[in-house]
C-alpha positions in Angstrom: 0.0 0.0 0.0 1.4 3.4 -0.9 2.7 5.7 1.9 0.1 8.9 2.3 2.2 12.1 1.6 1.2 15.1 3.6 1.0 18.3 1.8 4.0 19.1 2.5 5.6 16.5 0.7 4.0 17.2 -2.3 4.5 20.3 -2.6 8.1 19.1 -2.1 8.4 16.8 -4.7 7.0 18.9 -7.3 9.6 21.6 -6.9 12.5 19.3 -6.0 11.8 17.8 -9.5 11.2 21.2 -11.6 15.0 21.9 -9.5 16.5 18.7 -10.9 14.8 19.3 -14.3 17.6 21.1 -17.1 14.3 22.5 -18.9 10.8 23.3 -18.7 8.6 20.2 -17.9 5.7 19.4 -19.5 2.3 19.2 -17.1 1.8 15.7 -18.0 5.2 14.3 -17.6 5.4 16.7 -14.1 2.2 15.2 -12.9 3.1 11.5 -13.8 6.9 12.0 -12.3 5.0 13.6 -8.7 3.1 10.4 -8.8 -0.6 12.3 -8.5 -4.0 12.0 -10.3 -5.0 15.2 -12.5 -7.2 16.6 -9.9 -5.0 16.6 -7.2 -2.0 17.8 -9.4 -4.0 20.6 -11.1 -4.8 21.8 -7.1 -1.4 21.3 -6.1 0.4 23.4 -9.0 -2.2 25.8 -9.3 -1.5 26.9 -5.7 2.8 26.7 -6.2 1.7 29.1 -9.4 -0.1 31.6 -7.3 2.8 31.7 -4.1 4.6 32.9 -7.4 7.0 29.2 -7.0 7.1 28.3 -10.6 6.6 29.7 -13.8 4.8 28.6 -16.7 5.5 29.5 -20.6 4.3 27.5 -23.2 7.7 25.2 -23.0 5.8 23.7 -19.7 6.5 24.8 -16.0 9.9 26.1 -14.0 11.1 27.0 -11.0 11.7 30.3 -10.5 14.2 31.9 -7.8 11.2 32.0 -5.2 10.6 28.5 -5.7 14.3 27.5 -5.2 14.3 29.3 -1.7 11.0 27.8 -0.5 12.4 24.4 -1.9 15.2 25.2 0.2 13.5 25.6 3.4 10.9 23.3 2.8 14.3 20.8 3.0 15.3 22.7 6.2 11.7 21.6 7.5 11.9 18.4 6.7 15.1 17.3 7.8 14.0 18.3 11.5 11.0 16.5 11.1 12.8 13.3 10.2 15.3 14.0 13.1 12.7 14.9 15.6 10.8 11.2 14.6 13.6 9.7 15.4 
């Protein structure tokens, strides 16, 4: 059974990837390499495209600076939380 991901996590993994990515990425292949359903994608990166995380041309989606900071923190956050479970 797959492990529930809190929001947190998502939001994590979306940005992590659009970081590792050397070019924009596509909706569809960014929604099938987050593991997510449409709907819950099209929530997820319609709220990272409003807190102004990523971009989107018609090339697909990016992270832009904002996006690399939060990424950054969101790391910071979750390294404690690992730590602090033990």
């Amino acid at each position: 059974m797959p492990k529930h991901r809190s929001k947190i996590e998502i939001m994590y993994t979306i940005l992590k990837v659009l970081r590792e990515s050397e070019t924009e990425v596509k909706k569809t292949h960014l929604m099938y390499l987050v593991g997510l359903n449409y709907d819950v994608f099209s929530k997820y990166i319609s709220r990272i495209e409003k807190l102004g995380l990523v971009r989107v041309n018609k090339e697909g989606y990016s992270l832009t600076d904002s996006g690399k900071r939060e990424l950054e923190m969101i790391e910071n956050y979750l390294t404690i939380e690992r730590k602090l479970k033990g």
